[in-house]
N, C-alpha and C positions, 0 to 999 in steps of 0.2 A: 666656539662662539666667543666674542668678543665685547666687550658691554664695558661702557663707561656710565658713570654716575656719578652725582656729587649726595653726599653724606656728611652726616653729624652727629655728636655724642654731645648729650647733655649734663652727663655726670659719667662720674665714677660707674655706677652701675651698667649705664648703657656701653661701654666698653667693653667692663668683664661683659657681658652678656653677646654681644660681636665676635669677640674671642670666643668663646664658648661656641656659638653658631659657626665660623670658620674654620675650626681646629678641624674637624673632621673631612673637610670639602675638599675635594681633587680640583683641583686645578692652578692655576697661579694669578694671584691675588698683589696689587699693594695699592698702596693707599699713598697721592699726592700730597702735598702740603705747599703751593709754593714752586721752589725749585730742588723739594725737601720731596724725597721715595725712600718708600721703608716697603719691607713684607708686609704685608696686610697680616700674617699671622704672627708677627711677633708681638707681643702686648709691651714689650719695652720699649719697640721701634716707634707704637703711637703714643705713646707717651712722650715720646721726643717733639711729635710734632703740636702745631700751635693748636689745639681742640678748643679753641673758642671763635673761628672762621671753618666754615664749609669746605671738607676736605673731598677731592677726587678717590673713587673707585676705580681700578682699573682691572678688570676681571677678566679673565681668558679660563671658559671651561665649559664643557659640555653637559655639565648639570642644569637642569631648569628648576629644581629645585632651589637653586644657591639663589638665582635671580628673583627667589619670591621673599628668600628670607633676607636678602639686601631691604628689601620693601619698607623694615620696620625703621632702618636709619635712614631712609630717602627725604632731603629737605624738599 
């Protein structure tokens, strides 16, 4: 399955805590910025990008689980 969504981190915290929920998840994950893609699981890559505008989800995975736990960064 294929899912797009737009996301947001309001601190420090809610990042580590997206990494943490991602780290274990099967499938392939990154995260837009712009004209700026990173892994979604790299916690350096989002740090690169600008975390003060609404960043894209781009998700491919057959987890329905993964899609609920997107839920808690969904703007």
């Amino acid at each position: 399955m294929r899912k797009s969504m737009s996301i947001q981190f309001k601190d420090y915290e809610t990042v580590e805590r997206f990494s943490k929920d991602i780290a274990n998840m099967k499938g392939e994950f990154d995260l837009v910025s712009g004209r700026k893609v990173v892994d979604a699981k790299s916690f350096l890559g989002i740090f690169s990008l600008d975390l003060s505008a609404p960043l894209t989800l781009n998700a491919v995975t057959d987890d329905a689980q993964a899609l609920a736990v997107f839920q808690r960064y969904v703007v």
